[in-house]
Backbone as a printed PyTorch tensor [residue, N CA C, xyz], in Angstrom:
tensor([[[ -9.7660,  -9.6960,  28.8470],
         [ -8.7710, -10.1410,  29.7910],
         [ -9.3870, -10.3090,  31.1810]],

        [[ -9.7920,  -9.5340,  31.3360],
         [-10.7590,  -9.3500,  33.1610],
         [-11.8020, -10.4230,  33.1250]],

        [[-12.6040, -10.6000,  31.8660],
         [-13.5020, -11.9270,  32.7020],
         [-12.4330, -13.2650,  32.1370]],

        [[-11.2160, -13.2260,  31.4550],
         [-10.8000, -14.5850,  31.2890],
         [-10.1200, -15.0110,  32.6650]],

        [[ -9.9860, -14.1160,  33.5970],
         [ -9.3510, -14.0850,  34.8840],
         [-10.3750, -14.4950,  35.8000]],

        [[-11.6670, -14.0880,  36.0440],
         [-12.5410, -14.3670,  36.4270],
         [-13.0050, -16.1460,  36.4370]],

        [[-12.9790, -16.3370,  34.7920],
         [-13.4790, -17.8730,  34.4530],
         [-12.4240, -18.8510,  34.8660]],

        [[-11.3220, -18.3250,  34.6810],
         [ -9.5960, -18.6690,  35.5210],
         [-10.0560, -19.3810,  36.8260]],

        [[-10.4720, -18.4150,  37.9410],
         [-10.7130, -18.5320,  38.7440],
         [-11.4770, -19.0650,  39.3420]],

        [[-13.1440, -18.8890,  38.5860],
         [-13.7230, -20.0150,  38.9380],
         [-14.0140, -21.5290,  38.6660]],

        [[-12.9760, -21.9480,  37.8950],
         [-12.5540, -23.4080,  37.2800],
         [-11.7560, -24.1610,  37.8570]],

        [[-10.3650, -22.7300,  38.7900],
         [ -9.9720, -23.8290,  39.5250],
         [-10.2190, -23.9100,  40.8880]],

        [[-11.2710, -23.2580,  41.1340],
         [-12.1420, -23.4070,  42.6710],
         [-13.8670, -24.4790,  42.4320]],

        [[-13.5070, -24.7140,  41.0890],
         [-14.6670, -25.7400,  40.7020],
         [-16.0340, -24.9600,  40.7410]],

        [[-16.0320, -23.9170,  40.4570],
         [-16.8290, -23.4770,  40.9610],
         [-17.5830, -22.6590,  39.2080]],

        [[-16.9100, -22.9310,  38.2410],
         [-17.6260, -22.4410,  36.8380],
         [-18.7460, -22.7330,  36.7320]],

        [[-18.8410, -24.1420,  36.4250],
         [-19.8930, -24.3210,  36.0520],
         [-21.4380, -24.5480,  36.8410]],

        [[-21.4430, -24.3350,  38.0410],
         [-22.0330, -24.2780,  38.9000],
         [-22.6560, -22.1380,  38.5670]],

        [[-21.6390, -21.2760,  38.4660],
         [-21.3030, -20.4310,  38.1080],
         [-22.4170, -19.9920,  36.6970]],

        [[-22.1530, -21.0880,  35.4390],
         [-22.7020, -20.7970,  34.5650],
         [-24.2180, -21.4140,  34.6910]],

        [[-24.5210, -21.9950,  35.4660],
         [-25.5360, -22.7830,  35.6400],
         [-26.6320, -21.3170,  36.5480]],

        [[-26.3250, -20.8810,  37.4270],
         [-26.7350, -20.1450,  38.3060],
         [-27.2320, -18.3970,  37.1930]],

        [[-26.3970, -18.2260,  36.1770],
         [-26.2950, -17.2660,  35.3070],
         [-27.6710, -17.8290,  34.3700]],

        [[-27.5170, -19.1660,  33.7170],
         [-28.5760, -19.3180,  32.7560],
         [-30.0240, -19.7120,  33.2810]],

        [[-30.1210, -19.4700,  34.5470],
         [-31.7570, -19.9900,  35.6680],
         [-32.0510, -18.7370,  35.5530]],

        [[-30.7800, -17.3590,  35.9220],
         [-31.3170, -16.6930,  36.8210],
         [-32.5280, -15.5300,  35.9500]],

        [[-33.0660, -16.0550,  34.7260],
         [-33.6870, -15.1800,  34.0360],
         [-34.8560, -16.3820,  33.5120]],

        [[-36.1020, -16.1800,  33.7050],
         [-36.8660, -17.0870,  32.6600],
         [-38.1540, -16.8350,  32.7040]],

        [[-38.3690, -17.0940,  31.2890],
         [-39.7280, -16.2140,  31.1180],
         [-40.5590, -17.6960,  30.5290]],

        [[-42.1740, -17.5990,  31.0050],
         [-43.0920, -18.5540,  30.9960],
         [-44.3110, -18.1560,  30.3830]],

        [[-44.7540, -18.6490,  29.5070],
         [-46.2120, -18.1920,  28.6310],
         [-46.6820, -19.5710,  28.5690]],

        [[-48.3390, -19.5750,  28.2310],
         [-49.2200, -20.3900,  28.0200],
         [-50.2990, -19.5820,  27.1220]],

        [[-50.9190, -20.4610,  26.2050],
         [-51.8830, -19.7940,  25.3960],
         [-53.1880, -20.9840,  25.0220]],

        [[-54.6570, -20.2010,  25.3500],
         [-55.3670, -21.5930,  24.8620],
         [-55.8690, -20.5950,  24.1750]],

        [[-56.4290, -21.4350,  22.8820],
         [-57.3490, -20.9680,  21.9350],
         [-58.6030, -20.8740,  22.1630]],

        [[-59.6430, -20.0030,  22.3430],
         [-60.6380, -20.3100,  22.8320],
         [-61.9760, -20.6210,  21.1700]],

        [[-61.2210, -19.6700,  20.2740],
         [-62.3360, -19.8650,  19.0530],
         [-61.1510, -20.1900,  17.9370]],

        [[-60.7130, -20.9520,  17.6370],
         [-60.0660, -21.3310,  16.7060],
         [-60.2710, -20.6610,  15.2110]],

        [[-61.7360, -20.5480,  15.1840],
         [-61.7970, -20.3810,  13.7070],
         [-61.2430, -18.6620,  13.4530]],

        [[-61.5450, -18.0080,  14.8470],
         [-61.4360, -16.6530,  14.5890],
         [-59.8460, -16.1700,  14.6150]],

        [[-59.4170, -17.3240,  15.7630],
         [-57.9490, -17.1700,  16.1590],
         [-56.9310, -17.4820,  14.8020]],

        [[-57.5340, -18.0650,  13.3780],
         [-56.8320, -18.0770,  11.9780],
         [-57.3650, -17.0650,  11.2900]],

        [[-58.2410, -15.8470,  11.2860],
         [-58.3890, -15.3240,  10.3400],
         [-57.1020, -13.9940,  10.5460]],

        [[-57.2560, -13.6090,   9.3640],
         [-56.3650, -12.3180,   9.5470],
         [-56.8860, -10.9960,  10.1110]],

        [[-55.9070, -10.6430,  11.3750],
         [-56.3380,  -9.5160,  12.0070],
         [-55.2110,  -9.3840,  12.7210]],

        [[-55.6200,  -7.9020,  12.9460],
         [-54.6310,  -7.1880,  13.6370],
         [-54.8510,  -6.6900,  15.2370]],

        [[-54.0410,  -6.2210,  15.9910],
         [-54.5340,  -5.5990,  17.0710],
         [-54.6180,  -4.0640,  17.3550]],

        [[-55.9580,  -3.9510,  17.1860],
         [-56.3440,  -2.5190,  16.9190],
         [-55.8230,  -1.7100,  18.4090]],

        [[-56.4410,  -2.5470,  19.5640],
         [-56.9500,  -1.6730,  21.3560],
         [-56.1110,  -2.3160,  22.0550]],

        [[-55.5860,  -2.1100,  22.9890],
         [-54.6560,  -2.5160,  23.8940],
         [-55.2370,  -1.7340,  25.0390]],

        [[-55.6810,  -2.4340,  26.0440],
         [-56.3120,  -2.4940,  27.1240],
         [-55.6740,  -2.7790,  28.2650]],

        [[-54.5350,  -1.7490,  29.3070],
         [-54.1390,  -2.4200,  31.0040],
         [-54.6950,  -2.3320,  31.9670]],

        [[-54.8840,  -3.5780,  32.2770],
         [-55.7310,  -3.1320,  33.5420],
         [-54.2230,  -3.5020,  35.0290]],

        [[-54.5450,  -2.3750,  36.2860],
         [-53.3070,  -2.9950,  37.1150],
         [-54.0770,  -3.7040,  38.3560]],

        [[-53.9060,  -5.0210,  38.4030],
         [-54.5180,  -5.7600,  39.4660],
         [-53.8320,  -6.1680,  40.6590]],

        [[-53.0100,  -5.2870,  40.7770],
         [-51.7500,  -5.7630,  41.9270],
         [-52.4480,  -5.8420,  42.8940]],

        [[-52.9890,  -4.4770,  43.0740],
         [-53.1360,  -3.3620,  44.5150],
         [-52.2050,  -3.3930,  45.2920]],

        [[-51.3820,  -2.6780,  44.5460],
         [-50.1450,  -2.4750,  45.6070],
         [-50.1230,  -1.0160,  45.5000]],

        [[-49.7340,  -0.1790,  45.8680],
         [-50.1490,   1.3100,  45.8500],
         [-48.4630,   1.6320,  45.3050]],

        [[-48.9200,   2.7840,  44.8990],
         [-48.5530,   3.3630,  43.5210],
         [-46.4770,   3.0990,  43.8680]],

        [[-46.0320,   2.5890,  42.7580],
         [-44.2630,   2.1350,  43.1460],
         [-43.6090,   3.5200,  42.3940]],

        [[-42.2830,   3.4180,  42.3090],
         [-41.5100,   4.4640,  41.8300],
         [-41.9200,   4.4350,  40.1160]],

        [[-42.4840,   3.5370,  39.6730],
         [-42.9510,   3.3220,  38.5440],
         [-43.9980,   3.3510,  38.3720]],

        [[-44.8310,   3.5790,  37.1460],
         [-46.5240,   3.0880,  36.8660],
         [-46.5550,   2.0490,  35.8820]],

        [[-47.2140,   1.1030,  36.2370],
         [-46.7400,  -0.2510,  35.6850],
         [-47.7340,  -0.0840,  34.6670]],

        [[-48.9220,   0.2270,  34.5830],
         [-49.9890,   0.2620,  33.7820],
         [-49.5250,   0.8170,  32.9630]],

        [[-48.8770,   1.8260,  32.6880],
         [-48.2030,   2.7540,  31.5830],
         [-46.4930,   2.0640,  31.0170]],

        [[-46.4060,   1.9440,  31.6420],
         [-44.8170,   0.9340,  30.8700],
         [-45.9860,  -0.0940,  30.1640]],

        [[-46.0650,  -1.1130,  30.5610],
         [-46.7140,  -2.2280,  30.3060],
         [-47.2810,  -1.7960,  28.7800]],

        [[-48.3490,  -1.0350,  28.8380],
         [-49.0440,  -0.5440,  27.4810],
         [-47.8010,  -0.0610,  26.6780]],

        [[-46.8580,   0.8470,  26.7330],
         [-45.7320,   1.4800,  25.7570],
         [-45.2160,  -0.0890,  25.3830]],

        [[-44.7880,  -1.0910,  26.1760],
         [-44.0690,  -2.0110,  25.7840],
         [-45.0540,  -2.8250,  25.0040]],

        [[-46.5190,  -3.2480,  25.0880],
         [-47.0630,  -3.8400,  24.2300],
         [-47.2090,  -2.8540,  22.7480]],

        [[-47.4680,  -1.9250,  22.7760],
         [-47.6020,  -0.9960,  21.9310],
         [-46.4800,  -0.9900,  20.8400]],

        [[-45.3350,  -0.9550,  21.5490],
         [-43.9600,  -0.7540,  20.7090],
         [-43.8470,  -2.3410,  19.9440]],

        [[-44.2990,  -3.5920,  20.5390],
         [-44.0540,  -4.6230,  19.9770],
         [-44.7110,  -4.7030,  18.6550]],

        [[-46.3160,  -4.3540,  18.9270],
         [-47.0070,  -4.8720,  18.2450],
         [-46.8320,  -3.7640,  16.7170]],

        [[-46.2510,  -2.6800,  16.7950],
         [-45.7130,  -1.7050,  15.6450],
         [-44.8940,  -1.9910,  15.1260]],

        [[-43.5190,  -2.7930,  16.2160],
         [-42.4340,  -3.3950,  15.6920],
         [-42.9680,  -4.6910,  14.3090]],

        [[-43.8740,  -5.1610,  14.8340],
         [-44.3380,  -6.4970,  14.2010],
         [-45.3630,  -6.1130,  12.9750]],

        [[-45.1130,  -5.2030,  13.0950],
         [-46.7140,  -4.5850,  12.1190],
         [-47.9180,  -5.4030,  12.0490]],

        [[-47.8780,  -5.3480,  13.4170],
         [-49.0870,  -6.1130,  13.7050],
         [-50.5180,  -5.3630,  13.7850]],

        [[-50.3400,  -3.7360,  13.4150],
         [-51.1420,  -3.6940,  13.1000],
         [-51.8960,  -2.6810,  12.2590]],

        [[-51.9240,  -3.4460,  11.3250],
         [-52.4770,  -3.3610,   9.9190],
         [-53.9000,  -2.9890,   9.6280]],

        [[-54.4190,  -2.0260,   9.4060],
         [-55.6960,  -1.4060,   8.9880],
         [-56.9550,  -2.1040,   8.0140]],

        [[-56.3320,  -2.9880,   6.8760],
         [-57.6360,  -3.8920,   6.1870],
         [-57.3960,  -5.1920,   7.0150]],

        [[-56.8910,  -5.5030,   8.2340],
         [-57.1580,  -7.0290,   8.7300],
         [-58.4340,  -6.3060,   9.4720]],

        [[-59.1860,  -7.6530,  10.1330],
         [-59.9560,  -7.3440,  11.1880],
         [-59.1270,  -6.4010,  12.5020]],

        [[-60.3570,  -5.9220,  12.9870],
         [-59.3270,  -5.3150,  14.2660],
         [-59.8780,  -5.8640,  15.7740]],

        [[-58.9810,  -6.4100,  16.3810],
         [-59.0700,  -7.5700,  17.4560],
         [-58.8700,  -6.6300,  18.4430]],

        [[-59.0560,  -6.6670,  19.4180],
         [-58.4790,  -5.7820,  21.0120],
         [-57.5450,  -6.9780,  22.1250]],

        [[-57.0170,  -6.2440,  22.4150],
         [-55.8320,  -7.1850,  23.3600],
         [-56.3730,  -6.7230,  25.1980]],

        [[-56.4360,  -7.2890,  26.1050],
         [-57.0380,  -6.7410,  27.0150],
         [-55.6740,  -7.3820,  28.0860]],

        [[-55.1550,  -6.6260,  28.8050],
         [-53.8110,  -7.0710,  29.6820],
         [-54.1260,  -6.8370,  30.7650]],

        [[-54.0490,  -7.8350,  32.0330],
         [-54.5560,  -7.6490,  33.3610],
         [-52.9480,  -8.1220,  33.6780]],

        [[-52.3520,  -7.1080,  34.9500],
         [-51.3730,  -7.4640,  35.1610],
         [-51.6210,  -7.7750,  36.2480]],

        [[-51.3360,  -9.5000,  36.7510],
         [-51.5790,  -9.7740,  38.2120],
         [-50.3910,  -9.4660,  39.0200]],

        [[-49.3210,  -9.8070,  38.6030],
         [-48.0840,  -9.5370,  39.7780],
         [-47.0990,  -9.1010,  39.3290]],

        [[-46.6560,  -8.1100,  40.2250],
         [-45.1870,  -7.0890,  39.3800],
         [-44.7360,  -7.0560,  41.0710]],

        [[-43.0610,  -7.2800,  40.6400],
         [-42.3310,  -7.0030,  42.0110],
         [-41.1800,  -6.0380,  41.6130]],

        [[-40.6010,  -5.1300,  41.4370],
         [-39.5890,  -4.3070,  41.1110],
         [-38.1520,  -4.9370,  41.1260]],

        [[-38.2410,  -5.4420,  42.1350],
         [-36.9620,  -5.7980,  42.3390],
         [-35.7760,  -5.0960,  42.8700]],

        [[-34.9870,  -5.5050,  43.1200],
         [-33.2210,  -4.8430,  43.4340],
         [-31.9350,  -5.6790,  42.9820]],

        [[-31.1740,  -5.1370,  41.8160],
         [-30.1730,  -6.0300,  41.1600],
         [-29.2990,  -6.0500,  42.5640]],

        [[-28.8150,  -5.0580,  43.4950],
         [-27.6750,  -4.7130,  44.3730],
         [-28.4540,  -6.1300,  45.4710]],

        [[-30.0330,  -6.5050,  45.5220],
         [-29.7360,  -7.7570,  46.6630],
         [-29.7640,  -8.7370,  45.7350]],

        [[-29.8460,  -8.6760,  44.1900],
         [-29.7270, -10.1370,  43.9340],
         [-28.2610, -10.6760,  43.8080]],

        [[-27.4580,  -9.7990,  43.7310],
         [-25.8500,  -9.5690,  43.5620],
         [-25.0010, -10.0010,  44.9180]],

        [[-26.4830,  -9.4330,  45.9620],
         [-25.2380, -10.0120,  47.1930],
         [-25.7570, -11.1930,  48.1770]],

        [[-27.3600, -11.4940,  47.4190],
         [-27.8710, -12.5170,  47.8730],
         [-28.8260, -13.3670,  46.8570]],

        [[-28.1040, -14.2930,  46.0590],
         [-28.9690, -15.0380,  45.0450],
         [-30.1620, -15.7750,  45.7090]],

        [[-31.6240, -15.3360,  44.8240],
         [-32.5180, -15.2830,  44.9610],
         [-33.1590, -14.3350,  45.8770]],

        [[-32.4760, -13.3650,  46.2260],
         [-33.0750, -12.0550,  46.9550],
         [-33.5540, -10.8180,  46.0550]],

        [[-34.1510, -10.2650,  46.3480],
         [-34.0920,  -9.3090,  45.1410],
         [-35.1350,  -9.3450,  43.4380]],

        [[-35.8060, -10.2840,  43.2160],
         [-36.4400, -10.6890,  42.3160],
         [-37.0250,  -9.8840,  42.2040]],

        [[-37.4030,  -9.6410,  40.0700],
         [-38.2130,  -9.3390,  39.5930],
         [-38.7850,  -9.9840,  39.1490]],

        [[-39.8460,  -9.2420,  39.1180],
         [-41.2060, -10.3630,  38.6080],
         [-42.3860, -10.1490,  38.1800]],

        [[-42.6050, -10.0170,  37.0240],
         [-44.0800,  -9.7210,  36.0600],
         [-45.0080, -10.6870,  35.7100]],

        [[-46.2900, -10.6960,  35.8390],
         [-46.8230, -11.9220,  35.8130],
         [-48.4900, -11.1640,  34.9720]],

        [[-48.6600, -11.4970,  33.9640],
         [-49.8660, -11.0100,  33.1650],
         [-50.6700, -11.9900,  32.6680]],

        [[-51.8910, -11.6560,  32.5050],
         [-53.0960, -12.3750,  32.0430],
         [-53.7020, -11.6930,  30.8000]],

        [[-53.5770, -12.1000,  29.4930],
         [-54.2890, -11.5670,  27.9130],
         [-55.1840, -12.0370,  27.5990]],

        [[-56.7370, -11.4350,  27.5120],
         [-57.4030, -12.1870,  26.7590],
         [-57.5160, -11.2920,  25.3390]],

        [[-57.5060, -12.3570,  23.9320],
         [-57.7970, -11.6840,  23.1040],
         [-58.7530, -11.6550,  22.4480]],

        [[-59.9140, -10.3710,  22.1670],
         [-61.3010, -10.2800,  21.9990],
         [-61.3240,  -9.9080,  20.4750]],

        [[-62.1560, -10.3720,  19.3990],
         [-62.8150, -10.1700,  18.0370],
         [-63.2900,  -8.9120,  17.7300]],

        [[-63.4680,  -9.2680,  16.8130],
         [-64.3840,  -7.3100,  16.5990],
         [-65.5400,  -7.5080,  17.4530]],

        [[-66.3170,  -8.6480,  17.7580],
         [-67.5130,  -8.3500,  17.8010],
         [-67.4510,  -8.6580,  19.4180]],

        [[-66.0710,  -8.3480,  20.3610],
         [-65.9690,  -8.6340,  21.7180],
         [-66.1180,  -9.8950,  22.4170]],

        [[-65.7860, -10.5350,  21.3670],
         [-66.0430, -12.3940,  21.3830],
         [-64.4380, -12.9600,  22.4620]],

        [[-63.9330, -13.2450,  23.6400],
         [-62.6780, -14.4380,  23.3820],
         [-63.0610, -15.0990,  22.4160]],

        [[-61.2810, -14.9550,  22.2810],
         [-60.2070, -15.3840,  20.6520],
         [-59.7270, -16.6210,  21.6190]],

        [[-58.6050, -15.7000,  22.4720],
         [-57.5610, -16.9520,  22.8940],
         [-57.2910, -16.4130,  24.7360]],

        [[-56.7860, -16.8970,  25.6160],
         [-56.5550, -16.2090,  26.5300],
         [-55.1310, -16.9010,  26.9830]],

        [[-54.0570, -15.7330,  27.3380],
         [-52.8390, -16.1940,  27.3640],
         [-51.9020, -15.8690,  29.2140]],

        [[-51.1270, -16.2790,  28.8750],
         [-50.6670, -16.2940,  30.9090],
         [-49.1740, -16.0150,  30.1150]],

        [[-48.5490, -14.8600,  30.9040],
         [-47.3290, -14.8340,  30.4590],
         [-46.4350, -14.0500,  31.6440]],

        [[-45.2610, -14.4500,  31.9040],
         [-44.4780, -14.0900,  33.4440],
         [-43.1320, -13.9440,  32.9020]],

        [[-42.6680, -13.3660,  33.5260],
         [-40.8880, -13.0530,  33.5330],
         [-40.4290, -12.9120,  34.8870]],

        [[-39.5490, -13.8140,  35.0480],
         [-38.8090, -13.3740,  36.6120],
         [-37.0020, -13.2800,  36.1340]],

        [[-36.3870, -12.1660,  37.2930],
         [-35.1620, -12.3540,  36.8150],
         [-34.6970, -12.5340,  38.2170]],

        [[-33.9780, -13.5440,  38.6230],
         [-33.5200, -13.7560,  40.2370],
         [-32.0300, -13.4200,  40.8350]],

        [[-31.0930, -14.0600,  39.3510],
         [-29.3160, -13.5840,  40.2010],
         [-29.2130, -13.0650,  39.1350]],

        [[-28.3320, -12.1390,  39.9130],
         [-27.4540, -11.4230,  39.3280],
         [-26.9950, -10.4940,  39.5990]],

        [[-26.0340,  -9.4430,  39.0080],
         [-25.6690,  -8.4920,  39.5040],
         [-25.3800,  -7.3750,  38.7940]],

        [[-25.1920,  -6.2350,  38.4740],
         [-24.8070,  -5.5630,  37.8960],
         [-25.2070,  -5.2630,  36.0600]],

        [[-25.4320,  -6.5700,  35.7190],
         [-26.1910,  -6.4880,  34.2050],
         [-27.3310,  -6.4550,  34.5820]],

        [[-27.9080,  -6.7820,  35.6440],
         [-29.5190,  -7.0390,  35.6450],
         [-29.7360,  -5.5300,  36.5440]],

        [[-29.1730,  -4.3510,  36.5060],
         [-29.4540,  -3.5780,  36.5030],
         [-30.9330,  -2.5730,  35.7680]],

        [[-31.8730,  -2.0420,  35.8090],
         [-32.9400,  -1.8630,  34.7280],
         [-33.4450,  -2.9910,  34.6260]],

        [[-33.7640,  -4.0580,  34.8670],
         [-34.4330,  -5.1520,  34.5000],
         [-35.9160,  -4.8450,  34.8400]],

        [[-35.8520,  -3.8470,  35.7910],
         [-37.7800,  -3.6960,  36.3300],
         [-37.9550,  -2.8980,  34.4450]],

        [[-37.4040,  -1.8310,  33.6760],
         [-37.9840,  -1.7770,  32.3630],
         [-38.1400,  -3.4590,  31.1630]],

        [[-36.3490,  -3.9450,  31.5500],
         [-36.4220,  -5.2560,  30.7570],
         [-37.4860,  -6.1720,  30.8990]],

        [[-38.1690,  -6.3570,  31.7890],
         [-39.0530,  -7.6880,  32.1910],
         [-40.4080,  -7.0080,  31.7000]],

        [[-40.6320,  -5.6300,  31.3680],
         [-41.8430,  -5.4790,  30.2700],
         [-42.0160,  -5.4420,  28.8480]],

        [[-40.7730,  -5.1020,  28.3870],
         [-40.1310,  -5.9120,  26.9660],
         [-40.5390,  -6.7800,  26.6590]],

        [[-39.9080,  -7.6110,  27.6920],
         [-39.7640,  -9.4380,  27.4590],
         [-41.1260,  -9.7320,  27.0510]],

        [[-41.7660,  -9.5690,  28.4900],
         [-43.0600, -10.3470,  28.5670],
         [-43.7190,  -9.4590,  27.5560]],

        [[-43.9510,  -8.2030,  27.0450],
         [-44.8030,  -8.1400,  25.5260],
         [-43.9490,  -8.8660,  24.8050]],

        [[-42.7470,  -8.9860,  24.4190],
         [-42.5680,  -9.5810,  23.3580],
         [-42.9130, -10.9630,  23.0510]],

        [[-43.0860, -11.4870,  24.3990],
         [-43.2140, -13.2450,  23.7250],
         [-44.8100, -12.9270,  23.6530]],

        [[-45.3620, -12.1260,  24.8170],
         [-47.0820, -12.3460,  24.1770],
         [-47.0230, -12.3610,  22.8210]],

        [[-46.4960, -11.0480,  22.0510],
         [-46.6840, -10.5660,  20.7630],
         [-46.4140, -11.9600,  20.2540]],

        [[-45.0370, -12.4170,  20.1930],
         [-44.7140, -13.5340,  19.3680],
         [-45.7710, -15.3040,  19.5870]],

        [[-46.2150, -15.1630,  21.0370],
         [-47.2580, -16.2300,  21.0860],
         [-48.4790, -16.0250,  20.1900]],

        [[-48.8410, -14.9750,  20.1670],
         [-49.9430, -14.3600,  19.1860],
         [-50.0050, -15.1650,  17.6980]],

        [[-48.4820, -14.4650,  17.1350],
         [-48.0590, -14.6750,  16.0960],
         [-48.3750, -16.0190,  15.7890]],

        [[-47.4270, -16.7280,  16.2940],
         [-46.8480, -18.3450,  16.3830],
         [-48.2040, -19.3050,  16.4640]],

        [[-49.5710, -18.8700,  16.9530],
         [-50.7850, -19.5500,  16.9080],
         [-51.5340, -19.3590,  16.0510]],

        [[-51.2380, -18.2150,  15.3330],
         [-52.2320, -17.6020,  14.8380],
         [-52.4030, -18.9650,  13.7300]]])
């Protein structure tokens, strides 16, 4: 009843879909992946090492990004059983260039204030420490309010999960 009052309202101030438009920007996540050895990037393997490095230099936030970051790649790649003991075992190496924390309370009272923002660099190395593939992957979340609460944990989710799934999807 409360948000049909809401959508009520902003339909006849014209103002919905402008509304829904501003809701589906205000989250988007961006990956790129090149293959660097093709032949190695098809064999079967798993990811044994997971490697963060934190390249911000921003001195130390209410969080440790190096340590989320690894739990969230970690949890994906278990989720995915990705990794499997008779594949080869590959190492994942994560340089995180830019992390901003954010604040849902200024993106709520000022769209585009307030942003989060994760921005990582993967290269993925062979058994024999060879680049596989090297990947670019970012999450920003800009409006919102009140759901985008926790989003500084959500936006390390995200961004392992699509690495994980870019992984996948090339392999």
């Amino acid at each position: 009843m409360y948000w049909k009052g809401i959508t009520s309202f902003l339909y006849k101030k014209g103002w919905l879909i402008p509304a829904f438009f501003l809701f589906l920007t205000s989250c988007a996540t961006n990956s790129s992946n090149e293959v660097i050895n093709k032949t190695a990037f098809n064999q079967n393997f798993s990811i044994e090492k997971v490697v963060v490095n934190d390249l911000t230099n921003n001195p130390m936030g209410s969080i440790d990004i190096q340590n989320r970051m690894q739990i969230s790649i970690e949890n994906e790649i278990t989720s995915r059983q990705f990794n499997k003991q008779d594949n080869l075992q590959y190492s994942l190496i994560v340089n995180i260039r830019q992390y901003e924390e954010g604040s849902a309370f200024l993106r709520w009272v000022i769209p585009g204030m307030g942003e989060t923002f994760l921005n990582i660099e993967t290269i993925l190395l062979d058994e024999n420490n060879n680049p596989v593939s090297q990947l670019r992957t970012s999450r920003t979340i800009q409006g919102g309010g009140g759901y985008t609460a926790g989003a500084w944990k959500r936006v390390f989710d995200s961004v392992a999960k699509r690495l994980i799934s870019d992984i996948l999807t090339a392999k």
